[in-house]
C-alpha positions in Angstrom: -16.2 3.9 -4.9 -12.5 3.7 -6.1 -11.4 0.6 -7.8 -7.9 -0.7 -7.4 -5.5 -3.6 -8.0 -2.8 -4.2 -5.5 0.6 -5.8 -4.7 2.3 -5.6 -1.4 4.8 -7.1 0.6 5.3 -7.4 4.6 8.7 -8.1 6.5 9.4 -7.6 10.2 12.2 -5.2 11.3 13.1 -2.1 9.8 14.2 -1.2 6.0 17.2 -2.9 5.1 19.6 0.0 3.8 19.6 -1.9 0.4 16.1 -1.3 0.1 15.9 2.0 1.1 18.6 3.0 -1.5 17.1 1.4 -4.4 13.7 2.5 -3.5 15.1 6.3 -3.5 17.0 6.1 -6.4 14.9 4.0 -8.6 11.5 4.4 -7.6 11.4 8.0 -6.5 11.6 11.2 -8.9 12.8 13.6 -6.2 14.6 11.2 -3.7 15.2 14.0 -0.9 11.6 14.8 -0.5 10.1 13.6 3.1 8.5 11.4 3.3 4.6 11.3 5.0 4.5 10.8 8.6 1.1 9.8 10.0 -0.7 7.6 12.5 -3.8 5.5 11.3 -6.2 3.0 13.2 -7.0 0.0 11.9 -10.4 -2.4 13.0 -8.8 -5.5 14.0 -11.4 -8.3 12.6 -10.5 -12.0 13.1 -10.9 -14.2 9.9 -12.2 -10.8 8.0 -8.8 -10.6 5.8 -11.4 -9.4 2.6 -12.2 -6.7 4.5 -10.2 -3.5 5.6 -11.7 -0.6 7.7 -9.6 2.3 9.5 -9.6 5.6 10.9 -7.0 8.1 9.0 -7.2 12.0 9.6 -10.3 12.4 11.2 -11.5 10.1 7.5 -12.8 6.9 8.0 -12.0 4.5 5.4 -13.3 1.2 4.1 -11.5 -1.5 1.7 -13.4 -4.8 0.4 -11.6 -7.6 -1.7 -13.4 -8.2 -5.1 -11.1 -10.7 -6.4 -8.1 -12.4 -6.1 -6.4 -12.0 -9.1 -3.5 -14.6 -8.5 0.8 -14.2 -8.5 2.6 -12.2 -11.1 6.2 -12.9 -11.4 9.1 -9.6 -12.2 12.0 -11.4 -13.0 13.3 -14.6 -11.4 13.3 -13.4 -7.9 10.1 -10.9 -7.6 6.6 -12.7 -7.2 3.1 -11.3 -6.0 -0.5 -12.1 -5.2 -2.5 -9.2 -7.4 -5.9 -8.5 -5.3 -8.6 -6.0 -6.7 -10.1 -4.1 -3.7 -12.8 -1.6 -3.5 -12.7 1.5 -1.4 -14.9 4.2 0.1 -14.4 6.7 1.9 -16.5 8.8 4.3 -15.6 12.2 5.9 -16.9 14.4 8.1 -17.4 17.4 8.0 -18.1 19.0 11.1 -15.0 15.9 12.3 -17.8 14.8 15.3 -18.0 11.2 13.8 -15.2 10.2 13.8 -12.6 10.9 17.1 -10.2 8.7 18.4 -10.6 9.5 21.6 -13.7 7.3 21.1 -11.5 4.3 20.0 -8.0 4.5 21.3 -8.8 2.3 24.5 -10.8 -0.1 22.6 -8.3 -3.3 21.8 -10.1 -4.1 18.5 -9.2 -0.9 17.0 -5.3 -1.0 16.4 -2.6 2.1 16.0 -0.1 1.5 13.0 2.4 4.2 12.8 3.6 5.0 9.2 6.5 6.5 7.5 6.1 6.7 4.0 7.5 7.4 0.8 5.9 7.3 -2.2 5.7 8.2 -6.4 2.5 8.1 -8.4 3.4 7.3 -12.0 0.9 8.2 -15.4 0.5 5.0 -17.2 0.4 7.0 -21.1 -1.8 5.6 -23.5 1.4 4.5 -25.2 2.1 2.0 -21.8 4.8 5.3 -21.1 5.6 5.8 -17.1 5.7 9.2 -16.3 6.2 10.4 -12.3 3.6 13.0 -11.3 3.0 14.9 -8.1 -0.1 14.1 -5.8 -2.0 16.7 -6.6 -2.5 15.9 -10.0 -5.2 14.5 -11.5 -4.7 11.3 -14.0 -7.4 8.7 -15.2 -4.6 6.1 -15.3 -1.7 5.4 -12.6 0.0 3.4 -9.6 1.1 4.6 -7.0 4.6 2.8 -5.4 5.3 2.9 -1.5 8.1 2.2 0.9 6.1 2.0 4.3 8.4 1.8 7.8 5.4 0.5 10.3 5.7 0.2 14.0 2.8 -1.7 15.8 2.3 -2.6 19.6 6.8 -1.4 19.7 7.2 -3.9 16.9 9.1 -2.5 13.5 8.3 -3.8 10.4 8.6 -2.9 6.6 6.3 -3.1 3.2 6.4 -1.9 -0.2 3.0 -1.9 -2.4 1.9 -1.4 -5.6 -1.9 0.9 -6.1 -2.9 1.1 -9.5 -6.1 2.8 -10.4 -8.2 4.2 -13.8 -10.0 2.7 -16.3 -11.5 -0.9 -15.3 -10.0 -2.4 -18.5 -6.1 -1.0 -17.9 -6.1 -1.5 -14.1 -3.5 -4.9 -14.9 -1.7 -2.9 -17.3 -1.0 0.4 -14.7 0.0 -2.2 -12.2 2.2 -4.6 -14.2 4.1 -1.8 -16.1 4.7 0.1 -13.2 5.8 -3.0 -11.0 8.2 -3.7 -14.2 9.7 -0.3 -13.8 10.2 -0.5 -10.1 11.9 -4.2 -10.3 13.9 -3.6 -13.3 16.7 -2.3 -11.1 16.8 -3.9 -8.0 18.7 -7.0 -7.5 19.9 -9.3 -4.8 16.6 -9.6 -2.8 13.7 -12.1 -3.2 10.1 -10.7 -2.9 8.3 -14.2 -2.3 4.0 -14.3 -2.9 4.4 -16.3 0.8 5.0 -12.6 1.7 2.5 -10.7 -0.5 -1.2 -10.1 1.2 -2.7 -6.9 1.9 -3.1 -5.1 5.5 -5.9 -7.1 6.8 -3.3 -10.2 6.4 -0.7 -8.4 7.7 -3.0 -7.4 10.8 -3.8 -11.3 11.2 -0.5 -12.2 10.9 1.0 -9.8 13.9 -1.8 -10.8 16.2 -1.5 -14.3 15.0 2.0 -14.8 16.5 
């Protein structure tokens, strides 16, 4: 099981050019690189917002709040609710488990369509940032995202905040990394009323 601590934000319509500017030239190392293009299905489950489950490559993956870990503040205009989530992930093989052609007519399982780019930073022993590619392997890092979504012909936008490694530095990855990020942008508000996780955000669409 992967442990995690997590910040992320949700807003309706697509990313506002001022976003998308800063999040290329502050956030990401090589700011022409694609970004990732993929499809994933989500298990809509009323009132379940601790609990995340969803189909992604022929993977299925599931997500289970441990704790909330309450708002962190960046500056005067930048707040967030910190959850710590657990994940597993279970693949097949042989991909016979898990096809969506066994799913994509049932209206509890959802289709989120993602464009995303995204940096995974080292967190150095010395509380140094440094950008690394995917394929790397670090004990301790975040991950930052700028996520276009379209569900059911509706656009909306999110940037989040993974940190992983040792138990006793997950705060530090996130919070130093989250520092970085912020330390540049200016002139728009990231309120905690907008900071939950995807099983929120899936609650919140079908809520309206």
């Amino acid at each position: 099981m992967l442990t995690t601590y997590e910040l992320r934000w949700f807003y309706p319509g697509k990313v506002p050019e001022e976003i998308q500017l800063w999040f290329e030239q502050d956030c990401l190392v090589q700011p022409l690189q694609p970004p990732e293009t993929r499809e994933d299905i989500y298990l809509y489950s009323p009132e379940s917002e601790f609990l995340g489950i969803k189909l992604r490559q022929e993977r299925l993956e599931v997500k289970w709040r441990k704790a909330e870990l309450g708002v962190l503040n960046f500056g005067d205009s930048v707040e967030g609710k910190a959850e710590k989530w657990g994940k597993w992930l279970c693949c097949d093989s042989k991909q016979e488990s898990f096809e969506l052609e066994q799913v994509v007519n049932n209206p509890v399982w959802v289709s989120v369509q993602k464009v995303r780019y995204s940096q995974i930073y080292q967190v150095l022993p010395e509380l140094l940032l440094q950008p690394v590619s995917d394929n790397e392997n670090i004990d301790n890092g975040c991950r930052v995202e700028l996520t276009h979504l379209v569900i059911q012909e509706s656009n909306w936008w999110s940037i989040g905040f993974e940190a992983f490694g040792e138990d006793s530095r997950l705060m530090n990855n996130l919070q130093i990394t989250a520092n970085r990020a912020f330390n540049n942008e200016s002139g728009s508000k990231f309120l905690a009323d907008d900071s939950y996780a995807y099983p929120s955000w899936l609650a919140q669409v079908f809520g309206n």
